[in-house]
VEXKOL-718577 format. One record per residue: y, x, z of N, C-alpha, C in turn. Coordinates in pm, 1 decimal, padded with zeros to 6 digits, m for minus. Last residue first. Layout:
       n.y       n.x       n.z      ca.y      ca.x      ca.z       c.y       c.x       c.z
         Y         X         Z         Y         X         Z         Y         X         Z
...
This chain:
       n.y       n.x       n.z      ca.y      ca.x      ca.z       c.y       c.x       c.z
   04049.3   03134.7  m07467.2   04208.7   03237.3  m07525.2   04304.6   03127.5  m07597.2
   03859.2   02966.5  m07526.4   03906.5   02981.7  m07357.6   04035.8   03101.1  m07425.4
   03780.8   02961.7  m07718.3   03801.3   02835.9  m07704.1   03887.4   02849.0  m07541.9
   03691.9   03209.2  m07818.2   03797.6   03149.2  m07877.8   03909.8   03067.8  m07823.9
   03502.0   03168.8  m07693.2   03578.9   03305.4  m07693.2   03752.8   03241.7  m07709.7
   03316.1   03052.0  m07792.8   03408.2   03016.7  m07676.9   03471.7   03064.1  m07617.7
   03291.7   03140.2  m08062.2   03339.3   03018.1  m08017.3   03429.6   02978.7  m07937.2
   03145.8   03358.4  m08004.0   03292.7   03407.1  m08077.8   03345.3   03277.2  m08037.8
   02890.1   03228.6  m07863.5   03001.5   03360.1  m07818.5   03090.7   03332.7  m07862.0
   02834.3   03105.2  m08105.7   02818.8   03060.6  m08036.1   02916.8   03097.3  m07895.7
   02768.7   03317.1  m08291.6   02838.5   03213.7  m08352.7   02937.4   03197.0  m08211.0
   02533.2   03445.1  m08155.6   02641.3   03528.6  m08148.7   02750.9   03403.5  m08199.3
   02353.9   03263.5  m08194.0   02420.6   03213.7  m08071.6   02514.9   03383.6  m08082.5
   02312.2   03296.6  m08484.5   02378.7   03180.3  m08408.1   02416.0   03182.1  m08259.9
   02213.4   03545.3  m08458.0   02343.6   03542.2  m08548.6   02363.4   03398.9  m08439.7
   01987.6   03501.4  m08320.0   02029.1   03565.3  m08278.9   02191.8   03536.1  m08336.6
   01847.5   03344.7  m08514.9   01858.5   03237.8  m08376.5   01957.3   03354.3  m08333.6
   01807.9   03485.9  m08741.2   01868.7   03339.5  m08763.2   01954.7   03332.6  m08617.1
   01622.6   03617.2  m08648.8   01755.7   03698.3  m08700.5   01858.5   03605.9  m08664.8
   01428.4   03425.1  m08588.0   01457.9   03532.0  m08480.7   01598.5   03616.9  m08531.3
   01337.8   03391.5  m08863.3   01381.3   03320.8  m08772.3   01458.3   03364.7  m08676.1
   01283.0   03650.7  m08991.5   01369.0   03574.3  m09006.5   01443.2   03420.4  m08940.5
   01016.3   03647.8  m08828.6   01157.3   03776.5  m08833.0   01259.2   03729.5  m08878.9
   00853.6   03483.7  m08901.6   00909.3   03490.6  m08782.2   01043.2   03560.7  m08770.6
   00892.9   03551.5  m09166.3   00910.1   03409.1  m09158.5   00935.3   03403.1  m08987.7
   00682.1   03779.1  m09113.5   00824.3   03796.6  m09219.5   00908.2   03661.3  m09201.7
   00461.6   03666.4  m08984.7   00580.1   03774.4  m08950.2   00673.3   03772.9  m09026.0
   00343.6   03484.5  m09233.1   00410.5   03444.7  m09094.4   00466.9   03553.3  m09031.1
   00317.9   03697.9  m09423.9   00370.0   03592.4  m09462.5   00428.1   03477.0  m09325.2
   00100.2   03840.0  m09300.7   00245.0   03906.9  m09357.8   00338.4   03800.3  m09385.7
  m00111.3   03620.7  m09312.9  m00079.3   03669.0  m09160.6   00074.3   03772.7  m09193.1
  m00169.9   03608.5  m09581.8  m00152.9   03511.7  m09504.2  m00066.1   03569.6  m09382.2
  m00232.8   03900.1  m09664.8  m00082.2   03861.1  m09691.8  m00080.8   03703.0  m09605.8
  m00502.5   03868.6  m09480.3  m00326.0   04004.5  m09459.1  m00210.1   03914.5  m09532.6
  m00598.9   03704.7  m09622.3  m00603.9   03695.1  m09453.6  m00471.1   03804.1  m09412.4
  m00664.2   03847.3  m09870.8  m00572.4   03653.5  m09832.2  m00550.2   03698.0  m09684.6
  m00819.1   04084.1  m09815.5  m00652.8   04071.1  m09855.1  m00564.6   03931.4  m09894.5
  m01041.3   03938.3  m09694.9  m00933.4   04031.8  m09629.2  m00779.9   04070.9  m09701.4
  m01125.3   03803.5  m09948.6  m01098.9   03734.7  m09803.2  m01001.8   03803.9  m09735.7
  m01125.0   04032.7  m10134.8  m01079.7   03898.3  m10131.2  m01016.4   03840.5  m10036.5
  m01342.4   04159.9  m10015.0  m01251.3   04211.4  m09990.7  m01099.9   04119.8  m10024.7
  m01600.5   03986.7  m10003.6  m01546.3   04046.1  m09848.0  m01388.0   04083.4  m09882.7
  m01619.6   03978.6  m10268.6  m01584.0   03858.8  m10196.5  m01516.1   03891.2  m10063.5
């Protein structure tokens, strides 16, 4: 039962890092977007 619990509780808790990390990729690419934009927008 103990060990059950502990391997829900890991992939639970693997399952929000991996979902953070991909957020955080997300937010980074976009405001690179964001850059090239006004890059753009001022040349």
């Amino acid at each position: 039962m103990t060990r059950k619990l502990t391997l829900l509780i890991s992939a639970l808790t693997m399952s929000v890092v991996v979902a953070g990390c991909n957020t955080v990729k997300g937010l980074g690419e976009d405001i690179q977007s964001v850059g090239r934009a006004g890059e753009e927008a001022i040349n």
